[in-house]
C-alpha positions in Angstrom: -125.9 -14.9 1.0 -125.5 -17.8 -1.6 -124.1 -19.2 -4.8 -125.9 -18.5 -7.8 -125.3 -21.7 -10.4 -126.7 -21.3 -13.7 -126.8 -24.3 -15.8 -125.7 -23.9 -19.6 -128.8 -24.3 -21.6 -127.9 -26.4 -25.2 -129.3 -27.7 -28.3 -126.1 -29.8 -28.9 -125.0 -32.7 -26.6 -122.5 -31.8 -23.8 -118.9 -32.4 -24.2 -117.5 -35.3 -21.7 -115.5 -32.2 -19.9 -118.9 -29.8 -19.7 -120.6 -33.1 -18.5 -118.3 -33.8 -16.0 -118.5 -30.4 -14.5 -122.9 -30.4 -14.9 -122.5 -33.2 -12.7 -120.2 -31.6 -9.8 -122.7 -28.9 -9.9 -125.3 -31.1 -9.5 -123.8 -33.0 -7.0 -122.8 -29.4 -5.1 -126.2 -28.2 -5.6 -128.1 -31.4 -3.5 -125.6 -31.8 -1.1 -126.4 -27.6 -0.4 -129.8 -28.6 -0.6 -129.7 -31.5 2.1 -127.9 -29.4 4.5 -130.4 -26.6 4.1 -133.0 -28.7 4.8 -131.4 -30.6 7.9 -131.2 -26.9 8.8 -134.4 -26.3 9.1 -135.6 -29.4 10.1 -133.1 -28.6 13.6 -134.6 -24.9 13.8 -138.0 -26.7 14.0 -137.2 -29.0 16.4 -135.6 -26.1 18.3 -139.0 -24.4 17.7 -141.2 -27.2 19.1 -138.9 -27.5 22.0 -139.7 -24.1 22.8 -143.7 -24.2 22.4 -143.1 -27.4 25.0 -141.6 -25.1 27.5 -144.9 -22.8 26.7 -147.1 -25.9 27.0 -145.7 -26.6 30.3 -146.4 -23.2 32.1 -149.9 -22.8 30.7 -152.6 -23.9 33.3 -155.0 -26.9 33.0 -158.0 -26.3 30.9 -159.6 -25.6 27.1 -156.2 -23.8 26.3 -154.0 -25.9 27.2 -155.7 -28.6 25.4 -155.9 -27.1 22.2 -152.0 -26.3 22.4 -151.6 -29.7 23.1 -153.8 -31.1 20.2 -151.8 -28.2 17.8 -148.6 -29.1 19.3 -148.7 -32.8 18.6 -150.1 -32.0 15.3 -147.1 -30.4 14.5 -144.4 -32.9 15.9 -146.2 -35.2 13.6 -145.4 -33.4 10.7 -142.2 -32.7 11.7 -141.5 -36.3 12.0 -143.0 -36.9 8.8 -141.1 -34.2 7.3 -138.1 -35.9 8.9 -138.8 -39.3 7.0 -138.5 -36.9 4.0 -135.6 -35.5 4.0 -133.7 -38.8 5.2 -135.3 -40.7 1.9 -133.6 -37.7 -0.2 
């Protein structure tokens, strides 16, 4: 499912070797976190792709323009979120 990392908890500074190894997990942990992310950002696109298709078959009229109005609503914000995760 995942790796657990727990990070050592101190009073006393951290040796150069504990803080050398802090940072690889750090550096593990966002690039994890990146690719989780640039996951999910490609299962939403895959998702909006989808509700296009739906768009598409649905016939003219108050329906179809409120799927319309939601759908680009949520490309917005996916775009947005996009931004996001490329400024990480």
């Amino acid at each position: 499912m995942g790796t657990v990392v727990h990070f050592k908890q101190s009073r006393c500074p951290l040796l150069p070797s504990e803080l050398q190894n802090e940072r690889a997990l750090a550096e593990a942990l966002d690039r994890l976190t990146k690719t989780k992310l640039w996951t999910a950002v490609g299962h939403l696109q895959t998702a909006l792709m989808g509700a296009e298709k739906i768009r598409d078959r649905l016939p003219a009229g108050p329906v179809k323009d409120d799927f319309e109005q939601k759908l680009a609503a949520l490309i917005r914000h996916l775009s947005h979120l996009r931004e996001q995760v490329e400024q990480l």
